[in-house]
C-alpha positions in Angstrom: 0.0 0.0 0.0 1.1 3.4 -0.9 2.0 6.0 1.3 -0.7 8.1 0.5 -3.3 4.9 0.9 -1.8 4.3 4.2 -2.5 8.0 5.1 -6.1 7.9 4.7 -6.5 4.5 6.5 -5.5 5.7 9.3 -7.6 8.6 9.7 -10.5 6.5 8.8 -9.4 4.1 11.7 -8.6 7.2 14.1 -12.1 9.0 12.7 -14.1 5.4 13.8 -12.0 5.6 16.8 -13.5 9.0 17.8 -9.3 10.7 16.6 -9.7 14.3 17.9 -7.8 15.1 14.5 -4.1 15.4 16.5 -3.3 11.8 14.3 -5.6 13.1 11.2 -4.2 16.4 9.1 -6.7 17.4 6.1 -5.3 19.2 3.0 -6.6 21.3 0.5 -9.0 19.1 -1.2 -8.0 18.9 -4.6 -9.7 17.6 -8.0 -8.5 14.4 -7.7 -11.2 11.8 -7.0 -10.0 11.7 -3.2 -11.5 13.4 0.0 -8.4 15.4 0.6 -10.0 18.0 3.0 -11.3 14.3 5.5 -14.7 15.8 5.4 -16.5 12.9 4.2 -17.3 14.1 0.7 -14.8 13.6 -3.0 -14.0 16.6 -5.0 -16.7 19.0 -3.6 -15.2 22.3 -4.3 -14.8 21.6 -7.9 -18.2 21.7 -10.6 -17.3 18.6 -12.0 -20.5 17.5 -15.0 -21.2 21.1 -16.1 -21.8 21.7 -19.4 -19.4 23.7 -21.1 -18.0 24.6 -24.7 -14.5 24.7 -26.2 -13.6 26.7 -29.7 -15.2 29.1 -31.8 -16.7 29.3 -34.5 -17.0 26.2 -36.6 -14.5 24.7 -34.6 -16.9 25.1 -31.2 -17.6 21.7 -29.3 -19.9 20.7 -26.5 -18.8 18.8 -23.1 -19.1 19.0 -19.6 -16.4 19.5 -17.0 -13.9 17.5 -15.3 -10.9 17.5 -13.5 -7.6 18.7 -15.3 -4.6 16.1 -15.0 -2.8 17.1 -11.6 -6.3 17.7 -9.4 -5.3 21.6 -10.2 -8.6 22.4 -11.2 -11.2 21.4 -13.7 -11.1 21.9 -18.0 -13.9 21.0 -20.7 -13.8 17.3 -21.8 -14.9 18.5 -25.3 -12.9 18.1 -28.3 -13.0 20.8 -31.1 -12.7 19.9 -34.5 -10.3 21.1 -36.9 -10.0 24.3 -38.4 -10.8 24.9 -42.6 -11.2 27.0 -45.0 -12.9 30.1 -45.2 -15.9 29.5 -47.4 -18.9 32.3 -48.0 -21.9 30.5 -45.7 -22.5 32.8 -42.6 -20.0 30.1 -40.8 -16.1 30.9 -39.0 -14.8 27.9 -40.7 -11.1 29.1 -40.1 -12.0 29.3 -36.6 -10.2 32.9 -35.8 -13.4 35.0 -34.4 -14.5 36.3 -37.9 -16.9 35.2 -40.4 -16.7 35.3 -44.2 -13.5 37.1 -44.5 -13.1 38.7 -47.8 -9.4 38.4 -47.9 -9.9 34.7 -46.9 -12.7 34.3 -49.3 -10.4 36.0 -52.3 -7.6 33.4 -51.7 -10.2 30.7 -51.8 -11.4 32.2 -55.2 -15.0 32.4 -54.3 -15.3 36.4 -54.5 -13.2 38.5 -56.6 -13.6 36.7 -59.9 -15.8 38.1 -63.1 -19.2 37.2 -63.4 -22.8 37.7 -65.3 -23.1 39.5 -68.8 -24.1 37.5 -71.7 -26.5 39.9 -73.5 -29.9 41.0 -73.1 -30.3 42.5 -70.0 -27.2 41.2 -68.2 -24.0 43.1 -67.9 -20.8 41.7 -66.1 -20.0 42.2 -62.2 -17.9 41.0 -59.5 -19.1 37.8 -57.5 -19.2 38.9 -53.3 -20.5 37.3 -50.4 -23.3 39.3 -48.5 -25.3 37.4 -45.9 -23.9 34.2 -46.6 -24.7 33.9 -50.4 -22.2 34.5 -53.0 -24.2 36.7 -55.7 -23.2 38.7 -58.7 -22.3 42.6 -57.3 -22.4 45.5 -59.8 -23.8 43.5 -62.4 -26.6 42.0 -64.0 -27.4 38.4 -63.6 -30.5 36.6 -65.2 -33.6 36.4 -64.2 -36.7 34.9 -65.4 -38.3 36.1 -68.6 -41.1 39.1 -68.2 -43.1 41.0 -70.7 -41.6 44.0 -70.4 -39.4 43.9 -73.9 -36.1 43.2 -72.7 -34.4 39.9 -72.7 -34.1 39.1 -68.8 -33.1 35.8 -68.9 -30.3 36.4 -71.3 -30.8 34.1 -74.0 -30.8 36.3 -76.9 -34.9 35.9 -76.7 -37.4 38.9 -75.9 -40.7 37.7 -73.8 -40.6 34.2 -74.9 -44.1 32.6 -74.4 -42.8 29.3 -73.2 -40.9 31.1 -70.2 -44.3 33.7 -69.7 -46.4 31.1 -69.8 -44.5 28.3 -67.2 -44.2 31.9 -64.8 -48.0 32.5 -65.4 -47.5 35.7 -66.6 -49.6 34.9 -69.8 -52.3 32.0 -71.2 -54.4 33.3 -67.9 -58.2 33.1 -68.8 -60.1 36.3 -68.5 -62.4 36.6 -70.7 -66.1 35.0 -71.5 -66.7 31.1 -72.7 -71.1 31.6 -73.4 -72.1 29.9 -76.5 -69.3 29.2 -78.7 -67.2 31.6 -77.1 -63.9 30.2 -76.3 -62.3 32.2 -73.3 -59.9 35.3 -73.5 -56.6 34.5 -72.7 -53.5 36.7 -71.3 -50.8 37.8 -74.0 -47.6 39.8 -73.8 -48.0 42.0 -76.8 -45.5 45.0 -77.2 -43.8 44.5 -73.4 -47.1 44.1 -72.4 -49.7 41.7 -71.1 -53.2 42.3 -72.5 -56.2 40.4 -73.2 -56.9 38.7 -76.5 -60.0 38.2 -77.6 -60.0 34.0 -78.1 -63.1 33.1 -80.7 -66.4 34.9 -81.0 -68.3 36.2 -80.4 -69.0 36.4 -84.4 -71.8 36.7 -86.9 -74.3 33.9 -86.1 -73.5 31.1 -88.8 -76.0 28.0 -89.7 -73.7 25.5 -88.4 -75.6 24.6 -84.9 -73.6 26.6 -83.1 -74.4 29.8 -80.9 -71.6 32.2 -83.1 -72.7 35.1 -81.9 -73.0 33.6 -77.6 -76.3 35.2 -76.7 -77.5 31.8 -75.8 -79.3 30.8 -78.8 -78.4 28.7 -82.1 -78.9 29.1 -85.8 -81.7 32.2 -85.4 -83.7 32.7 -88.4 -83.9 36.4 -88.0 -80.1 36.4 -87.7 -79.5 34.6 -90.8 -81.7 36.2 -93.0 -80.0 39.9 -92.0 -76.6 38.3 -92.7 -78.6 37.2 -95.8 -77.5 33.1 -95.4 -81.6 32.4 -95.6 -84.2 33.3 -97.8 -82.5 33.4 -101.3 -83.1 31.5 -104.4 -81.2 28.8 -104.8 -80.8 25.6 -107.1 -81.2 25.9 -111.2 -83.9 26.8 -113.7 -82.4 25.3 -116.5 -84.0 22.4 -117.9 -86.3 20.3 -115.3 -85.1 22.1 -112.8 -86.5 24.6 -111.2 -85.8 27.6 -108.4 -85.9 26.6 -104.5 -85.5 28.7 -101.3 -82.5 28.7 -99.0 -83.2 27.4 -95.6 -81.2 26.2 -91.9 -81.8 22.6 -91.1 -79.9 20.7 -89.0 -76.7 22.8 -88.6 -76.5 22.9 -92.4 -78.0 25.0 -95.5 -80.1 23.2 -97.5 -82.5 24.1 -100.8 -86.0 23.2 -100.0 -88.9 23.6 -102.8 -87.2 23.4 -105.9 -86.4 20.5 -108.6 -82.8 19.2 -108.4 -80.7 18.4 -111.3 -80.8 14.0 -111.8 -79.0 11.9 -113.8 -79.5 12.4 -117.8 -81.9 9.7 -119.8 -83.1 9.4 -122.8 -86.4 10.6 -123.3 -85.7 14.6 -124.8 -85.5 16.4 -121.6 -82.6 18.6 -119.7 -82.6 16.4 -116.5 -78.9 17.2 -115.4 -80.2 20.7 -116.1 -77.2 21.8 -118.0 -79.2 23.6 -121.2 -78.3 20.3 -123.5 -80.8 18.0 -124.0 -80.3 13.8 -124.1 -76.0 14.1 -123.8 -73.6 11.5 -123.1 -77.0 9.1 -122.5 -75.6 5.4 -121.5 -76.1 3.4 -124.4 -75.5 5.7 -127.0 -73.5 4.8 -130.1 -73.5 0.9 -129.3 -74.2 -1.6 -131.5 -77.9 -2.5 -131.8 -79.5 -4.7 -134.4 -79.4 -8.1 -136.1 -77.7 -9.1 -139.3 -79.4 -12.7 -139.9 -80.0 -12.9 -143.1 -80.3 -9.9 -145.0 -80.0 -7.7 -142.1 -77.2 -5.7 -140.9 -76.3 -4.8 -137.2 -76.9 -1.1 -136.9 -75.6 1.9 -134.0 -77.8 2.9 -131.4 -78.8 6.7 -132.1 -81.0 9.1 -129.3 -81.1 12.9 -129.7 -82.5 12.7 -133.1 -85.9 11.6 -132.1 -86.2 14.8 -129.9 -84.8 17.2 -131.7 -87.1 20.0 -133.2 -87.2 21.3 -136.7 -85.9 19.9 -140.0 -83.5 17.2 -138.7 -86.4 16.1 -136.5 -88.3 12.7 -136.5 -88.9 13.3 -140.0 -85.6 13.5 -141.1 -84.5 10.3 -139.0 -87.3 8.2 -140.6 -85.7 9.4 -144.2 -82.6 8.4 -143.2 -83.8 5.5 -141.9 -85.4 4.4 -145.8 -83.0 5.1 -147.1 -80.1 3.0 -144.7 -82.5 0.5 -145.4 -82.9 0.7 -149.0 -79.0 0.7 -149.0 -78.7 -2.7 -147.1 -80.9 -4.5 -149.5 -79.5 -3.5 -152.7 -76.0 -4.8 -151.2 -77.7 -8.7 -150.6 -79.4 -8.7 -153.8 
């Protein structure tokens, strides 16, 4: 046993044996884990377990207190990281009391170096750290496209509609959408965002559709002003004859007349064309017989219609004498 151990036996024996303190000499306790002082208690005069903090800056750590090495006295069991470099983010990363240093920064080449320009509404600076941000000083950097005729994002573009449109400067509704109104929508025109009339409203149409958006479709009264209604309409040539223009259905149709058909052969204008019995199927085929003294002949039409001297008359000459002809030639 140590000296020391030795020493505080016996004042523990001469303390149980009622010592009067002339065998038992206290010292000054110190922060040793030991009662130096013999008054029953280890360390009391030290604040050993505090919390405490060592370092600035970055480079600050949390701990609590405990004796030093020696009992002297009591130090911060914390350990403070390492200092680094000064970077721009509100922080003492060197660890020497200041924060965002401009001569640190410039050797770290963070601040001091060129920056912005590239057209449009940018012009060069200087990058500098203020509040912890590095930003663009004495220049112009980009920003996101306005209408306001100037190229604010830079990229050689004036109030694109892409960029105005994804900020919601334009596209915005803010017009009407009754009948076939389509909606207004926002527009940068000139610098400027405006409103631009979408579709309608217009003249009232026949097309089933409320054109003009006061809530009603295809009006009569409307269409015969805008004179769509009302008027003649088809041919008079031939067959045909005159009809009146009406709205049916989302559509004009003509309703009372004759229509033009398909041409026959029986001495009318059906297509209605002013020519009577043309391009009839049939025509100029062969038609006929030529047993025995007969001869195939060609089918013939607008002869048999036909007025004045090459009318029926005529045909049936020619017809005599075709015949005459085809029986002189079996004779």
């Amino acid at each position: 046993m140590s000296g020391k151990g030795l020493w505080l036996a016996a004042a523990l024996l001469g303390a149980l044996a009622g010592c009067d303190g002339a065998d038992c000499v206290p010292s000054v306790e110190r922060c040793d884990g030991q009662d130096d002082d013999c008054d029953g208690l280890v360390d009391e005069a030290f604040p050993l377990g505090r919390p405490c903090a060592v370092g600035v800056g970055a480079c600050m750590a949390q701990g609590f207190l405990a004796c030093m090495p020696g009992g002297g006295g009591v130090r911060c069991d914390a350990s403070p990281p390492s200092p680094e470099m000064e970077t721009c983010d509100g922080q003492d990363n060197d660890c020497d009391g200041g924060v965002d240093e401009g001569g640190d920064l410039i050797l770290s080449g963070e601040v001091g170096s060129a920056c912005g320009g590239g057209g449009g509404a940018c012009a060069p600076g200087v990058m500098a750290c203020r509040g912890g941000r590095l930003l663009c000083a004495g220049g112009q950097a980009a920003e996101a496209e306005r209408c306001d005729g100037v190229d604010n994002d830079c990229d050689g573009r004036t109030d694109e509609g892409d960029d105005l449109r994804a900020a919601g400067h334009v596209g915005r509704p803010c017009g009407s959408d009754k009948g076939a109104c389509e909606g207004d929508r926002s527009a940068c025109v000139d610098g400027a965002v405006v409103c631009v009339r979408g579709t309608g409203p217009l003249a009232e149409a026949c097309d089933g559709l409320d054109n003009d958006c006061d809530g009603s479709t295809d009006e009569e009264e409307d269409l015969l002003l805008a004179g769509l209604i009302g008027g003649p309409c088809g041919a008079a040539e031939g067959v045909c004859a005159l009809g009146r223009t009406e709205c049916a259905g989302g559509g004009l149709s003509c309703v009372g007349g004759v229509t033009p058909s398909v041409e026959v052969c029986d001495g009318l204008d059906n297509d209605c064309d002013g020519v009577l019995d043309e391009a009839v199927p049939g025509e100029g085929q062969g038609c006929g017989s030529d047993i025995g003294v007969c001869r195939r002949g060609c089918m013939i039409n607008h002869m048999l219609h036909r007025k004045g001297p090459l009318g029926r008359p005529a045909l049936l000459f020619a017809v005599t004498v075709a015949w005459s002809h085809i029986l002189s030639r079996s004779r």
